[in-house]
N, CA, C and O of each residue as an XYZ file, in Angstrom:
828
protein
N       0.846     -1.191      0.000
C       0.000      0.000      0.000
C       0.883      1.244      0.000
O       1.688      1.318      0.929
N       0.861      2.189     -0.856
C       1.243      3.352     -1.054
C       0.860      4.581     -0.121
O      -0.194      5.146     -0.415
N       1.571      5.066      0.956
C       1.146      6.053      1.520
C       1.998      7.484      1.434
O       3.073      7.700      0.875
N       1.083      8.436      2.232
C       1.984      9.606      1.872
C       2.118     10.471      3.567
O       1.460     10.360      4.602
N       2.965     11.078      3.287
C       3.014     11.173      4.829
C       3.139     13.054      4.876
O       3.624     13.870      4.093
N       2.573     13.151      5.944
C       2.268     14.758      6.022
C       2.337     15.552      7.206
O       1.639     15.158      8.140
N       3.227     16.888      7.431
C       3.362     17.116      8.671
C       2.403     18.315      8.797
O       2.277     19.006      7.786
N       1.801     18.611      9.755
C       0.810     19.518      9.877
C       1.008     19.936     11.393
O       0.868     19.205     12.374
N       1.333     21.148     11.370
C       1.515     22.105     13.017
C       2.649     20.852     13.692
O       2.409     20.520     14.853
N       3.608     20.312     13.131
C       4.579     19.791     13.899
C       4.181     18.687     14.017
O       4.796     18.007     14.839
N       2.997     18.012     13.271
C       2.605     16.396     13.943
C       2.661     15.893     12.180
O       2.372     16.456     11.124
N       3.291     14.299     12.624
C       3.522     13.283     11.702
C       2.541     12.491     11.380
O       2.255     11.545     12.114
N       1.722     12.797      9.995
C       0.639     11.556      9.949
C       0.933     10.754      8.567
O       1.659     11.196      7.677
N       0.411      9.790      8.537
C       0.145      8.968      7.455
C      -0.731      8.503      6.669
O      -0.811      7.317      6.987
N      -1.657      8.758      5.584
C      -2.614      8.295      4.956
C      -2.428      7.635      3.557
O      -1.481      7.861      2.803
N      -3.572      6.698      3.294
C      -3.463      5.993      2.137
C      -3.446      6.770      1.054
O      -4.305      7.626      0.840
N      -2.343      6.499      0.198
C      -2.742      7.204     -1.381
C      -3.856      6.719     -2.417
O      -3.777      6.093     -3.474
N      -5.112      7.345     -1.573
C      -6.323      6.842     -1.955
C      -6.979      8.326     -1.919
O      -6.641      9.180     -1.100
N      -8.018      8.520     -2.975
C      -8.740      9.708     -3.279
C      -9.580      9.949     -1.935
O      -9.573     11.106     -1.515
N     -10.386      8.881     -1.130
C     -11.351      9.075     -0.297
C     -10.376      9.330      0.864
O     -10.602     10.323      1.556
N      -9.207      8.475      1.195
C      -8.226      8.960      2.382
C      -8.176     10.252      2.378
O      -8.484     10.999      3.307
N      -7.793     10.530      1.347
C      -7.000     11.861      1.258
C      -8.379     13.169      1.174
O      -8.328     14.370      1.443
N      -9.083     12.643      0.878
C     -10.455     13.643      0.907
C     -10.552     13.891      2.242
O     -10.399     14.932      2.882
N     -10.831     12.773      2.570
C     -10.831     13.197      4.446
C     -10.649     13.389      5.428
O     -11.108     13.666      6.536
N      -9.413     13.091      4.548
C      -7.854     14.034      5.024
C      -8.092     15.774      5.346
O      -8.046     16.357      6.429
N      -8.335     16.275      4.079
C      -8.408     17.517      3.884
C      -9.670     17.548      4.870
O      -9.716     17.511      6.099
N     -10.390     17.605      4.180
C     -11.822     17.886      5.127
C     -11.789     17.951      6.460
O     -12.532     18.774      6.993
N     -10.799     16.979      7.423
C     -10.782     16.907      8.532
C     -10.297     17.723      9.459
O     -10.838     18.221     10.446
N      -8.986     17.824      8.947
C      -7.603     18.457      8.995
C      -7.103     19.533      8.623
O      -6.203     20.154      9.187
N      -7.914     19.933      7.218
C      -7.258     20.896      7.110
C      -8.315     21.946      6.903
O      -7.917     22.900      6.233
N      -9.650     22.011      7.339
C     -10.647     22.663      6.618
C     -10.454     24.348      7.491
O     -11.062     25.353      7.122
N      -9.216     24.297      8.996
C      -9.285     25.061      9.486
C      -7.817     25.407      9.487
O      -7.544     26.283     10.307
N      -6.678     24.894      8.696
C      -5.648     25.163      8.324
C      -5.270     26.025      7.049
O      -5.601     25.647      5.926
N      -4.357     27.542      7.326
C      -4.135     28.173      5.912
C      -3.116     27.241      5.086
O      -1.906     27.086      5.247
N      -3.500     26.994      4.680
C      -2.060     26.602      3.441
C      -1.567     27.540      2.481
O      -2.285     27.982      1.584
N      -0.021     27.954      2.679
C       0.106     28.579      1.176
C       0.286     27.834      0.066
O      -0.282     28.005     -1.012
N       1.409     26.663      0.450
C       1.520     25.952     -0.606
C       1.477     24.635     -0.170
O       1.320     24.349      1.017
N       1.657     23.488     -1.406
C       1.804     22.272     -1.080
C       2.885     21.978     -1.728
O       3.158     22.394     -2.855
N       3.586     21.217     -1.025
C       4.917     20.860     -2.081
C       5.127     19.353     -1.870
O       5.633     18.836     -0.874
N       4.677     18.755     -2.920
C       4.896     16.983     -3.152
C       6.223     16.513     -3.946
O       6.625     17.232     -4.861
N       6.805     15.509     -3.671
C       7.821     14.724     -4.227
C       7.650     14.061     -5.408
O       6.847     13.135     -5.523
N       8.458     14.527     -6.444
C       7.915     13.861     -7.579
C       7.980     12.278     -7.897
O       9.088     11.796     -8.135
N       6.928     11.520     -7.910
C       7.121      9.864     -7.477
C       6.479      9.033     -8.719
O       5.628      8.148     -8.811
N       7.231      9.687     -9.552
C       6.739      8.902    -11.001
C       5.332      8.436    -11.170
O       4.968      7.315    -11.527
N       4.397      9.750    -10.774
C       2.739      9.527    -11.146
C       1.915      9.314    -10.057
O       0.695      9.342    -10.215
N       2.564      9.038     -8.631
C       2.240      8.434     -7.459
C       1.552      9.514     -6.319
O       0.976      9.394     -5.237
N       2.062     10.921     -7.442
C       1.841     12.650     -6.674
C       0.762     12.967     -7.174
O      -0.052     13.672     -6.577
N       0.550     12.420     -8.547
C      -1.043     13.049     -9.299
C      -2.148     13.252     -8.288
O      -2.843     14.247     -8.497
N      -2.415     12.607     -7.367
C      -3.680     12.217     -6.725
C      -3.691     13.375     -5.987
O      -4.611     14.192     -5.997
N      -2.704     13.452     -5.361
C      -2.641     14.681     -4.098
C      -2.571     16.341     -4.666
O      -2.350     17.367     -4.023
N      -2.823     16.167     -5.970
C      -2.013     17.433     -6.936
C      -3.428     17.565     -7.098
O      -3.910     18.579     -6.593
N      -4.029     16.962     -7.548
C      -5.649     16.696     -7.841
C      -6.730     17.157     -7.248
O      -7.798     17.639     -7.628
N      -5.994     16.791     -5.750
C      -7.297     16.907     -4.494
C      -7.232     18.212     -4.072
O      -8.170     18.910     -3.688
N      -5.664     18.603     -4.196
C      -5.603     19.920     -3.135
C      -6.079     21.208     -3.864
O      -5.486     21.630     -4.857
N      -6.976     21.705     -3.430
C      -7.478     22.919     -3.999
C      -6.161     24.148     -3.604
O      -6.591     25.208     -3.150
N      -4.809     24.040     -3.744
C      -4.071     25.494     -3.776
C      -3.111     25.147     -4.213
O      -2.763     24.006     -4.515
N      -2.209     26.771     -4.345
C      -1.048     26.234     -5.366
C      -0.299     25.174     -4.845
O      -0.472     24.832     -3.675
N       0.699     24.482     -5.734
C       1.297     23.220     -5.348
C       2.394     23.242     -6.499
O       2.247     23.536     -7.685
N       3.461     22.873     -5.857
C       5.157     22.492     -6.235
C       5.463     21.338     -6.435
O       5.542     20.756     -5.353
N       5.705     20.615     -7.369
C       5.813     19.268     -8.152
C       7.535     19.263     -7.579
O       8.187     19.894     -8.412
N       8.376     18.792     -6.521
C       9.327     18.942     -6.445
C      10.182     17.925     -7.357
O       9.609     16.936     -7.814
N      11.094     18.078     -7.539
C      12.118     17.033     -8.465
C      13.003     16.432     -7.124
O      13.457     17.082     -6.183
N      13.100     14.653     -7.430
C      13.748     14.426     -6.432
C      15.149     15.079     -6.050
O      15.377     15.529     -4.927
N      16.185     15.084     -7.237
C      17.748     15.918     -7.294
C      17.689     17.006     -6.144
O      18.366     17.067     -5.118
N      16.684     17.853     -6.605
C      16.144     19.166     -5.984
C      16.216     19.110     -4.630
O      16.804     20.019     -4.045
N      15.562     17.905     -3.811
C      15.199     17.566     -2.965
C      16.301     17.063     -2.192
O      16.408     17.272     -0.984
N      17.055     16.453     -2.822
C      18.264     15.936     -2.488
C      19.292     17.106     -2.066
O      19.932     17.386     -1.052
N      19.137     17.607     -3.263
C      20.718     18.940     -3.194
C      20.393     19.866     -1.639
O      21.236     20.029     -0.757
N      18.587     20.523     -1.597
C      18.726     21.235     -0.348
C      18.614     19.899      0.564
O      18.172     20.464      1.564
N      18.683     18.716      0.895
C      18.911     18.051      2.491
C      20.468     17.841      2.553
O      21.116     17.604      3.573
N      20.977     17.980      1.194
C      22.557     18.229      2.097
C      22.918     20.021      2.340
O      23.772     20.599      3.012
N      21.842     20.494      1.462
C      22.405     21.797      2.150
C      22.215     22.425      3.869
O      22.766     23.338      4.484
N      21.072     21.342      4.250
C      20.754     21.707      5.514
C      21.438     20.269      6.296
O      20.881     19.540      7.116
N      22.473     20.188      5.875
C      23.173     18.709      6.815
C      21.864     17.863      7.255
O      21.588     17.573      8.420
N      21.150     17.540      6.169
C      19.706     16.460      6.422
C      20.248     14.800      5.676
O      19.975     14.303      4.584
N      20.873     14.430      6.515
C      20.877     12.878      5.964
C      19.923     11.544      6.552
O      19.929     10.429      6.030
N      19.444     11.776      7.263
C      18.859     11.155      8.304
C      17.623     10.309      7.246
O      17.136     11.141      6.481
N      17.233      9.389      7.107
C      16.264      8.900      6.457
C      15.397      7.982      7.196
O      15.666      6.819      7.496
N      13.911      8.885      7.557
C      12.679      8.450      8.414
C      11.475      9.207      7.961
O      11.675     10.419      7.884
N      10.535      8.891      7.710
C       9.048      8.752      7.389
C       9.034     10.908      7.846
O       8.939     11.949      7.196
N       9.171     10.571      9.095
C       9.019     11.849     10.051
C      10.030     12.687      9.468
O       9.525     13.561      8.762
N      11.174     12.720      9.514
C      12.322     13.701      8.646
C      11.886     13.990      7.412
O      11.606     15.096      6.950
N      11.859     13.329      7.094
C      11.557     13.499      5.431
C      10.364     14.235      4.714
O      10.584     14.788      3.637
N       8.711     14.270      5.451
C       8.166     15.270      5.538
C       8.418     16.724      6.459
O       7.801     17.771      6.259
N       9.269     16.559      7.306
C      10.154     17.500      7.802
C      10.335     18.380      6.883
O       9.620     19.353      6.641
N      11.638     17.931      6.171
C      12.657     18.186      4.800
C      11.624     18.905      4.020
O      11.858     20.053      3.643
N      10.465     18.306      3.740
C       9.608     18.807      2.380
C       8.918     20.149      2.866
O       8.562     20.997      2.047
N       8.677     20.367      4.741
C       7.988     21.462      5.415
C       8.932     22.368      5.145
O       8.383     23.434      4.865
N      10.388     22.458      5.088
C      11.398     23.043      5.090
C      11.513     23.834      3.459
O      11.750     25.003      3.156
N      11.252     22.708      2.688
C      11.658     23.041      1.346
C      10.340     24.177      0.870
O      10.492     25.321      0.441
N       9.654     23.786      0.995
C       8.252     24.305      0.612
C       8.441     25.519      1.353
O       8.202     26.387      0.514
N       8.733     26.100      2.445
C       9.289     27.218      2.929
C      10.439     28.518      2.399
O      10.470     29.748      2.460
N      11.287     27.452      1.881
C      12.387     27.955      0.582
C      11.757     28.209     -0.759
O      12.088     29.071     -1.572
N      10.732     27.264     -0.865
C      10.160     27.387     -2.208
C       9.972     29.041     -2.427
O      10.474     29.808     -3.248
N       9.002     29.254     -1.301
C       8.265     30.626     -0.926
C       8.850     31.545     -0.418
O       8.514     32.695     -0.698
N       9.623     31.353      0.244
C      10.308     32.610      0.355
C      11.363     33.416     -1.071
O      11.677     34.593     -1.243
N      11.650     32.247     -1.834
C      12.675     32.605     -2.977
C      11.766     32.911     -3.933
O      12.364     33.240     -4.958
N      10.485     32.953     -4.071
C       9.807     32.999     -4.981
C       9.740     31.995     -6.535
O       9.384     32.350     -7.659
N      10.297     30.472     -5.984
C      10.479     29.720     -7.073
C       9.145     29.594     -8.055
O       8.129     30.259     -7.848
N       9.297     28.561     -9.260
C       8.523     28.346    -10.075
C       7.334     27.626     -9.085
O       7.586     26.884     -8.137
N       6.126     27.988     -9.494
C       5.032     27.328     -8.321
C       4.129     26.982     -9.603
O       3.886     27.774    -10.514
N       3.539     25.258     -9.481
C       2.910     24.702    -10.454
C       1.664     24.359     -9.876
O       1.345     23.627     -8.939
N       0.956     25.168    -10.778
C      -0.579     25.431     -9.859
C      -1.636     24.173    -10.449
O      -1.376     23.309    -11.287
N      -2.436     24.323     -9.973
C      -3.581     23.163     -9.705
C      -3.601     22.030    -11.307
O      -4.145     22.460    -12.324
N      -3.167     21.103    -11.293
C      -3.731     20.612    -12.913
C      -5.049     20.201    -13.182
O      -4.987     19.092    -12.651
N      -5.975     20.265    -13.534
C      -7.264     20.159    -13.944
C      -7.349     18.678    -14.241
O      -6.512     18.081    -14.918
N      -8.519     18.073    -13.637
C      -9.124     16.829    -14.319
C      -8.629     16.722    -15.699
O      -7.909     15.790    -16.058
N      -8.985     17.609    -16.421
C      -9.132     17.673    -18.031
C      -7.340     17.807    -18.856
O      -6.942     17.672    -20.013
N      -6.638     18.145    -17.483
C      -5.104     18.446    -18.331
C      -4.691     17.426    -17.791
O      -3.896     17.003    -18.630
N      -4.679     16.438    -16.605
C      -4.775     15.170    -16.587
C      -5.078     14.002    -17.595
O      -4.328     13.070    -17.885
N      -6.078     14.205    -17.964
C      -6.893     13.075    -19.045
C      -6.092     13.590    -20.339
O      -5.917     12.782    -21.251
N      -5.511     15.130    -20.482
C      -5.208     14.984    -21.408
C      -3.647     14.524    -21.754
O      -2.931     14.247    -22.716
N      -3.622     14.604    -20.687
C      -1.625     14.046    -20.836
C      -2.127     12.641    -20.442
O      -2.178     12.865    -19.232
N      -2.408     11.762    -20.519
C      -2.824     10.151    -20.413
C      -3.447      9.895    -21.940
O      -3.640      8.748    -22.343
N      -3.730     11.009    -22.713
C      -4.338     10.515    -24.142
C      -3.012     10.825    -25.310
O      -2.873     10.245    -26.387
N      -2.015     12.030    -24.671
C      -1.375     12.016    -25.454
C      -0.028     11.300    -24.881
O       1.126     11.662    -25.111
N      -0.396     10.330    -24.176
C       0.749      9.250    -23.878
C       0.535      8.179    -24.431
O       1.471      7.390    -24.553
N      -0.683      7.872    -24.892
C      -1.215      6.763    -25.740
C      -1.353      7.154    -27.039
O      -1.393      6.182    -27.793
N      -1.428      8.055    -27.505
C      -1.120      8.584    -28.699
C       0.543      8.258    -29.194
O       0.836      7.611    -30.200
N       1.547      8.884    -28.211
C       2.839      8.427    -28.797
C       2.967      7.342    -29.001
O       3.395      6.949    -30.086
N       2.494      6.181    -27.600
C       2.964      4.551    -28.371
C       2.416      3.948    -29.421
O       2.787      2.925    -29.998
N       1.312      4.796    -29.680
C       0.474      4.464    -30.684
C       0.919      4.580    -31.901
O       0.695      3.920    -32.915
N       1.758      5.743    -31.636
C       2.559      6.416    -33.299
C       4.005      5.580    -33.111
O       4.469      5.319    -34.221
N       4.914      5.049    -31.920
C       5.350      4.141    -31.997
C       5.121      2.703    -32.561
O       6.070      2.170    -33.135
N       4.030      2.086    -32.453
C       3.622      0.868    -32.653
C       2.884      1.022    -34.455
O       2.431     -0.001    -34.967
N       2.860      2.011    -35.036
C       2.636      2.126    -36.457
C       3.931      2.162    -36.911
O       3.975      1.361    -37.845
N       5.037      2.677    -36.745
C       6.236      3.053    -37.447
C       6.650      1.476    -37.429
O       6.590      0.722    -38.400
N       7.156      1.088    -35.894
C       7.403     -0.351    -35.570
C       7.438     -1.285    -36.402
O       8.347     -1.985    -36.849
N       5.462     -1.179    -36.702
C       4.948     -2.051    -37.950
C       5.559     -2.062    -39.654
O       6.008     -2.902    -40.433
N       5.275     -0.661    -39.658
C       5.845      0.033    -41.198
C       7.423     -0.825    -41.345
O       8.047     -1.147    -42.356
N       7.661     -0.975    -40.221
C       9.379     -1.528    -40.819
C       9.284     -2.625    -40.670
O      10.271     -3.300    -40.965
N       8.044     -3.327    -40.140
C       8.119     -5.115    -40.232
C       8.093     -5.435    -41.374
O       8.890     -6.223    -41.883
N       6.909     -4.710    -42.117
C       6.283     -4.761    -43.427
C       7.969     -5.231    -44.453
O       7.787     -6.428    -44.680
N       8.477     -5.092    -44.686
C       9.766     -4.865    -45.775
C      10.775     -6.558    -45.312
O      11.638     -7.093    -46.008
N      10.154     -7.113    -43.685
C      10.894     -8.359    -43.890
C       9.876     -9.532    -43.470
O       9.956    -10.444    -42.648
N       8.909     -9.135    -44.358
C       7.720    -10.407    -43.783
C       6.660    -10.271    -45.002
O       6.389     -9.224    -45.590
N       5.968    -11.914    -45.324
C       5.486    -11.581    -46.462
C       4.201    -12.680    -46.360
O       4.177    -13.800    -45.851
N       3.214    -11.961    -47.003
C       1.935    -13.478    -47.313
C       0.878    -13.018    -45.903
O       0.204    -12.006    -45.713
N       1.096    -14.255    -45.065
C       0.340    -13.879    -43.949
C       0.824    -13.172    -42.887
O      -0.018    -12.400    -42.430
N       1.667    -13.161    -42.442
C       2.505    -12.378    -41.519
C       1.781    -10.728    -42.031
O       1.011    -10.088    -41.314
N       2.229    -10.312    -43.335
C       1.965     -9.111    -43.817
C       0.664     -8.688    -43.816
O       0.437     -7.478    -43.791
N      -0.522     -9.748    -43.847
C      -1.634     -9.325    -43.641
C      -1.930     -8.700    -42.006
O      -2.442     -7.674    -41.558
N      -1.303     -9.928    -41.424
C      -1.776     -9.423    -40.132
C      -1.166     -7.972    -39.695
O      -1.852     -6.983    -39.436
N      -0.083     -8.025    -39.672
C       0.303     -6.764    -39.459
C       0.072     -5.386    -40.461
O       0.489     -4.270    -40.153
N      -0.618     -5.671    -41.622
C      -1.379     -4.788    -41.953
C      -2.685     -4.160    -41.307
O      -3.268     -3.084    -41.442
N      -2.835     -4.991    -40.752
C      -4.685     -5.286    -39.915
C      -4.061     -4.154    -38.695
O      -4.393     -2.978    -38.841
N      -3.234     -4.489    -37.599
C      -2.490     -4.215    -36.367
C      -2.054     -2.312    -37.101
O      -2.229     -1.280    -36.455
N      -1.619     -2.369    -38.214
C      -1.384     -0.767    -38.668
C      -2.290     -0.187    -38.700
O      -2.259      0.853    -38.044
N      -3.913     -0.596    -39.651
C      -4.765     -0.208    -39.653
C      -5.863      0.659    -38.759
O      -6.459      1.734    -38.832
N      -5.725     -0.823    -37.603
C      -6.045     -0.969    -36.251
C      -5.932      0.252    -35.244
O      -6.707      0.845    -34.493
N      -4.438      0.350    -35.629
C      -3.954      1.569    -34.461
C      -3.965      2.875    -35.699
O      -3.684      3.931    -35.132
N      -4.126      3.013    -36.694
C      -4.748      4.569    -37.249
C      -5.992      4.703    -37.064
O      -6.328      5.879    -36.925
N      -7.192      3.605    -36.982
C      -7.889      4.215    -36.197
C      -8.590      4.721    -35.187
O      -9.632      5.375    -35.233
N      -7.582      4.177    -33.724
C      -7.766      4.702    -32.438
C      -6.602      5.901    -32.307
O      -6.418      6.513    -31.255
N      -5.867      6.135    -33.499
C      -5.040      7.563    -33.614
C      -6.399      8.410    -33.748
O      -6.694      9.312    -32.965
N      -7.099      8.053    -34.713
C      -7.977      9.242    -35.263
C      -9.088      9.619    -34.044
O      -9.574     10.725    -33.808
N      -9.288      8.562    -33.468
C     -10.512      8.439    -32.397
C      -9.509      9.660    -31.156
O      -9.921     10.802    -30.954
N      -8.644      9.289    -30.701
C      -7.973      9.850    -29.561
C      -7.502     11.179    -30.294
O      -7.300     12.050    -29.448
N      -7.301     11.549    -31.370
C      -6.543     13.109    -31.477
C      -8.291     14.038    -31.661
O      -8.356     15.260    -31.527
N      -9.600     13.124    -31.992
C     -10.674     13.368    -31.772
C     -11.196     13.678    -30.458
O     -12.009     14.586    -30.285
N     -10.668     12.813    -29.360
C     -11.087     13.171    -27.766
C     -10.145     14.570    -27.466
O     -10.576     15.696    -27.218
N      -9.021     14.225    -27.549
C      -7.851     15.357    -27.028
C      -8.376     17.180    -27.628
O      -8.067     18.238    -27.078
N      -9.146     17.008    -28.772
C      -9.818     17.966    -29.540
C     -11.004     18.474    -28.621
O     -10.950     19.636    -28.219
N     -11.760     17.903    -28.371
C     -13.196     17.798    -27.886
C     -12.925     18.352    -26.378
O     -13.539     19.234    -25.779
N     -11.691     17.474    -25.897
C     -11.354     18.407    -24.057
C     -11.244     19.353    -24.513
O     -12.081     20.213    -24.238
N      -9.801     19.763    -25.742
C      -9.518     21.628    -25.494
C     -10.947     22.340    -25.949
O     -11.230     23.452    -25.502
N     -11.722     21.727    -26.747
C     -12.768     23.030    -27.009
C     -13.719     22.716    -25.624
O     -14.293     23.740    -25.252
N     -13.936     21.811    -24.989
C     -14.586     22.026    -24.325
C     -14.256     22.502    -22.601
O     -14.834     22.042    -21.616
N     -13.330     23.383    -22.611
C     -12.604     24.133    -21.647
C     -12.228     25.698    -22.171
O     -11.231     25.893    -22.867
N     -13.134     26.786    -21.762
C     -12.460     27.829    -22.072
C     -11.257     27.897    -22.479
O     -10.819     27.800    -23.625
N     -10.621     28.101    -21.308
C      -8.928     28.539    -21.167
C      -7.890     28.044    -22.286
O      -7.054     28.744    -22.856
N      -8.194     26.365    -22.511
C      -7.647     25.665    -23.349
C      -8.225     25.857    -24.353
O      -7.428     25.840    -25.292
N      -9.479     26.083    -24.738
C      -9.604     26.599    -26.247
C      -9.204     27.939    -26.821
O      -9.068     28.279    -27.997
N      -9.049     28.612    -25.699
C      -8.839     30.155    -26.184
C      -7.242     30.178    -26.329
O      -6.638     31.024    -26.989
N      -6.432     28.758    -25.365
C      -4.787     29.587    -26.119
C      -4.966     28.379    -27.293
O      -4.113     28.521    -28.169
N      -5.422     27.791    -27.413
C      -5.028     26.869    -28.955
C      -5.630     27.531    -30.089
O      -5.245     27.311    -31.237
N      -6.874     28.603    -29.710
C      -7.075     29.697    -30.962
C      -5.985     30.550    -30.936
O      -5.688     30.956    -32.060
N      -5.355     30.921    -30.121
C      -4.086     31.751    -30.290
C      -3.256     31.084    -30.689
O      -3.122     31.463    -31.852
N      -2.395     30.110    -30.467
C      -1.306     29.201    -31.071
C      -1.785     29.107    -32.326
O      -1.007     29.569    -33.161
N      -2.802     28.665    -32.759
C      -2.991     28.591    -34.212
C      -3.358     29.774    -35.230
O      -3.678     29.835    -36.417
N      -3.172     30.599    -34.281
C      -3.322     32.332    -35.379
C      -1.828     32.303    -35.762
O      -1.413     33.167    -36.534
N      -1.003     31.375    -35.277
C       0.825     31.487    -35.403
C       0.944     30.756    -37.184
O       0.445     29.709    -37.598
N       1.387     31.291    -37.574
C       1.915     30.881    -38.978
C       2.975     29.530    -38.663
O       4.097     29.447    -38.164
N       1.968     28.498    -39.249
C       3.023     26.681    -39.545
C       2.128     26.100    -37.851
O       2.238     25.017    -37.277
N       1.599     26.874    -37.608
C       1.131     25.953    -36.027
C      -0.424     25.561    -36.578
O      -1.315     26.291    -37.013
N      -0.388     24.632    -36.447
C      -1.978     23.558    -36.658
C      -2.491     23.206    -35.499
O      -1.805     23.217    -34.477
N      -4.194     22.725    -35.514
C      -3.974     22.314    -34.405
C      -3.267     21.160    -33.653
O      -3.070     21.087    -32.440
N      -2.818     19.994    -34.919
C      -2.405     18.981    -33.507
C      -1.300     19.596    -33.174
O      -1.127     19.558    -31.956
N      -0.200     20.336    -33.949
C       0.701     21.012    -32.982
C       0.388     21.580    -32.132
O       1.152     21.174    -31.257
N      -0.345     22.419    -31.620
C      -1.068     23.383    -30.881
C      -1.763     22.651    -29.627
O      -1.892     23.253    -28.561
N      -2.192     21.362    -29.796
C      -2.724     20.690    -28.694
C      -1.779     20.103    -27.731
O      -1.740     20.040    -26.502
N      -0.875     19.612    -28.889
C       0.805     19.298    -28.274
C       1.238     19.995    -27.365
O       1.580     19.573    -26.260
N       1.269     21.191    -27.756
C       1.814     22.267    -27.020
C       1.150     22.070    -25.714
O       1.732     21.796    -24.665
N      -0.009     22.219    -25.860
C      -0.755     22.816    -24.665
C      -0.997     21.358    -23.587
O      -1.616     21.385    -22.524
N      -0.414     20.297    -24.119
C      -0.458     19.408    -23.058
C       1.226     19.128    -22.535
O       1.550     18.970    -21.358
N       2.183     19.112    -23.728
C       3.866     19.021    -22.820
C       3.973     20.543    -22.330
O       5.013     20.736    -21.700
N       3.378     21.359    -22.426
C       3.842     22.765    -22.561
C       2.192     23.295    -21.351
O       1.326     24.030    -21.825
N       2.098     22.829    -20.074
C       1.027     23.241    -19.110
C       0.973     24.621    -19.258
O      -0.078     25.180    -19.572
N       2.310     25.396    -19.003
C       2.591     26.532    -17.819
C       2.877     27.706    -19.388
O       3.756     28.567    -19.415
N       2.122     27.488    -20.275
C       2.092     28.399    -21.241
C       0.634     29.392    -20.832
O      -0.553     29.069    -20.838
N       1.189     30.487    -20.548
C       0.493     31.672    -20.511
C       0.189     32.044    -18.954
O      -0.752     32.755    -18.603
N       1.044     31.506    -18.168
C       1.451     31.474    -17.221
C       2.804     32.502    -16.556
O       2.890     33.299    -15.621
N       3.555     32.085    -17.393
C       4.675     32.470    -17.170
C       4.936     34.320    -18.111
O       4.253     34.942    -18.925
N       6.636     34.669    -17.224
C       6.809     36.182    -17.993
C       7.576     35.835    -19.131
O       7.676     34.659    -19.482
N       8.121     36.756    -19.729
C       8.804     36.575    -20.688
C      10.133     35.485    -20.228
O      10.447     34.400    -20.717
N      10.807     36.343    -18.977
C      12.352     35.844    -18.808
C      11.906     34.160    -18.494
O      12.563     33.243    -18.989
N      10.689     33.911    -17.596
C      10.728     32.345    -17.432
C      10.386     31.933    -18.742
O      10.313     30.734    -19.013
């Protein structure tokens, strides 16, 4: 079981990395607590949930990151309790230095980075094919004609959903009408953008 551990006014707790834990988590706990920020450990997808739930800004930390300030604060110590310590600490630095702060991701910019992750293997697993094609012949070639086919048309179906979220979200339809007023930008470039590329229209010039 996956848990996450959280220090609040100096006390060490632990809850399941589960949507309803963590709901009533907040609700319980924190409905009379200010938060400025939240700052989670980046755990290869394992942070989404808590990024999800928390209604305020929130800091996607990089582990390195995390690493470099616990030796800057002579933090080697490795325990459940330290270690959300470390993150009360960091998240403090975050804010006072005024770092990059990665604000709430939406249901919808969620779903959409999970469609255009299945989209790439998808465009992986056509190319793949395309080069089987040239050392296989008769039946082999049928089938894997079928398997090419197959996956162009859950390409067409999914760059169809990924379409349908941005128009059906203000914000995201209004910068992909702007990206595409850009001369050579289309929309699937433009959707691209707006799913590897979150923190567009966000940021100043210098970031």
């Amino acid at each position: 079981m996956f848990q996450k551990k959280h220090l609040i006014n100096n006390k060490h707790q632990r809850i399941e990395n589960a949507e309803r834990a963590i709901s009533e988590f907040i609700k319980s706990k924190m409905a009379n607590v200010f938060v400025k920020l939240c700052v989670v450990e980046s755990t290869g997808g394992y942070e989404k949930l808590v990024i999800k739930l928390y209604n305020i800004a929130v800091h996607r930390a990089h582990p390195n990151r995390v690493y470099a300030f616990a030796k800057a604060c002579n933090h080697f110590a490795k325990t459940d309790k330290l270690d959300a310590k470390l993150l009360e600490k960091y998240a403090e630095f975050i804010a006072k230095n005024d770092e990059v702060i990665e604000y709430i991701v939406s249901q919808k910019q969620e779903e959409l980075k999970e469609l255009r992750a299945v989209e790439r293997n998808l465009n992986d697993e056509v190319h793949a094919n395309k080069c089987r094609l040239h050392k296989v012949t008769r039946k082999a070639r049928e089938y894997i004609e079928k398997q090419i086919e197959f996956a162009k048309k859950q390409l067409e179906q999914i760059r169809q959903d990924i379409e349908d979220i941005i128009n059906s979200d203000s914000d995201l339809k209004e910068k992909s009408k702007l990206l595409t007023s850009y001369k050579g930008v289309g929309r699937k470039t433009a959707s691209i953008l707006l799913i590897e590329v979150p923190e567009l229209g966000r940021l100043d010039n210098k970031e």
